[in-house]
C-alpha positions as CSV (number, residue, x, y, z in Angstrom):
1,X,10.6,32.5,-44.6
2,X,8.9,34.8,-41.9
3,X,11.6,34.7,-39.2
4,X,11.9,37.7,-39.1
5,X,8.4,38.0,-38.2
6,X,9.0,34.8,-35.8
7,X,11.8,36.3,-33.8
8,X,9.9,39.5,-33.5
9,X,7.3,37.2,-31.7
10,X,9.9,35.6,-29.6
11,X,12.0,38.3,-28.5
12,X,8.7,40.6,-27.5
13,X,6.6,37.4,-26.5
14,X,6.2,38.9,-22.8
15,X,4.9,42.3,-23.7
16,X,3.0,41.0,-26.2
17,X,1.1,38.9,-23.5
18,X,0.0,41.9,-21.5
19,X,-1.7,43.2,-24.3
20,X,-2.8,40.2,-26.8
21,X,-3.1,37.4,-24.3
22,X,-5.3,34.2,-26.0
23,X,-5.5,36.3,-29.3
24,X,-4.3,35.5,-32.7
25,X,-2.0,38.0,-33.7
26,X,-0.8,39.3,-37.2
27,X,3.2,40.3,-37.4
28,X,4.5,41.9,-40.9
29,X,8.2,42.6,-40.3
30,X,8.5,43.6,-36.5
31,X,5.1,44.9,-36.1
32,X,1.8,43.3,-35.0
33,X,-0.8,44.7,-37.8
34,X,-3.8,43.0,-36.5
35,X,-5.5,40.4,-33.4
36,X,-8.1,38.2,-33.5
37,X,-10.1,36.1,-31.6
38,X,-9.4,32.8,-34.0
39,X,-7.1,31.4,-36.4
40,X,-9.4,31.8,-39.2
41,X,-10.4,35.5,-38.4
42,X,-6.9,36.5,-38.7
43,X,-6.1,34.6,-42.2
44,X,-9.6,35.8,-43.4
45,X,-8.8,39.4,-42.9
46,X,-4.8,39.4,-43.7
47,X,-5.4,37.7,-47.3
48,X,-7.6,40.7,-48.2
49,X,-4.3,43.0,-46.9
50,X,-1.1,41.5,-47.7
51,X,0.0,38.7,-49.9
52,X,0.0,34.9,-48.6
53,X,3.4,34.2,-47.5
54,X,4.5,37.7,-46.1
55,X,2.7,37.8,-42.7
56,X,2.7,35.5,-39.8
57,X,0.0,34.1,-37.5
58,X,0.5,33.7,-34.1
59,X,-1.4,32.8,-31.1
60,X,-0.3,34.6,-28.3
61,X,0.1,32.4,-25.0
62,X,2.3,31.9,-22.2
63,X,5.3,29.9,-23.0
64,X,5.9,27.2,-26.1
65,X,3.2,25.2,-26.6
66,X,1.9,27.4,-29.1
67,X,4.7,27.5,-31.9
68,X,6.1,23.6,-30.5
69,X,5.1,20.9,-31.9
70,X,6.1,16.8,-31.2
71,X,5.6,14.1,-33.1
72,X,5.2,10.8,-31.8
73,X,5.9,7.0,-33.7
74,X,5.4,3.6,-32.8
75,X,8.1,2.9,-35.2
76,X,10.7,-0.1,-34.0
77,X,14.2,0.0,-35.8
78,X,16.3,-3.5,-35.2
């Protein structure tokens, strides 16, 4: 679900940068429909457009660390 939209992000991630750099931006298929200064902005104004589940949020910001997450555990296996 949405990677379409996700690759879109990925594979134009440097232009996308010059122009949307710190914003939240709105992809629907392989086109930015919207940016935002916050998270909540952009889900605020997309609901009222298209239907949950059909766009994708994404902050736009130099390299990974915004679409990578890690999770770490203090869990011991014998």
């Amino acid at each position: 679900m949405l990677d379409k939209e996700f690759s879109y992000y990925l594979e134009h991630q440097d232009e996308l940068l010059k122009k949307y750099n710190n914003r939240f931006v709105v992809i629907v298929g392989e086109k930015v429909v919207g940016d935002y200064g916050s998270h909540e902005q952009a889900l605020f104004r997309s609901v009222k457009k298209y239907k949950r589940g059909t766009f994708l949020i994404q902050e736009c910001t130099e390299g990974d660390k915004a679409y990578t997450l890690t999770f770490h555990s203090r869990v011991a296996f014998a």
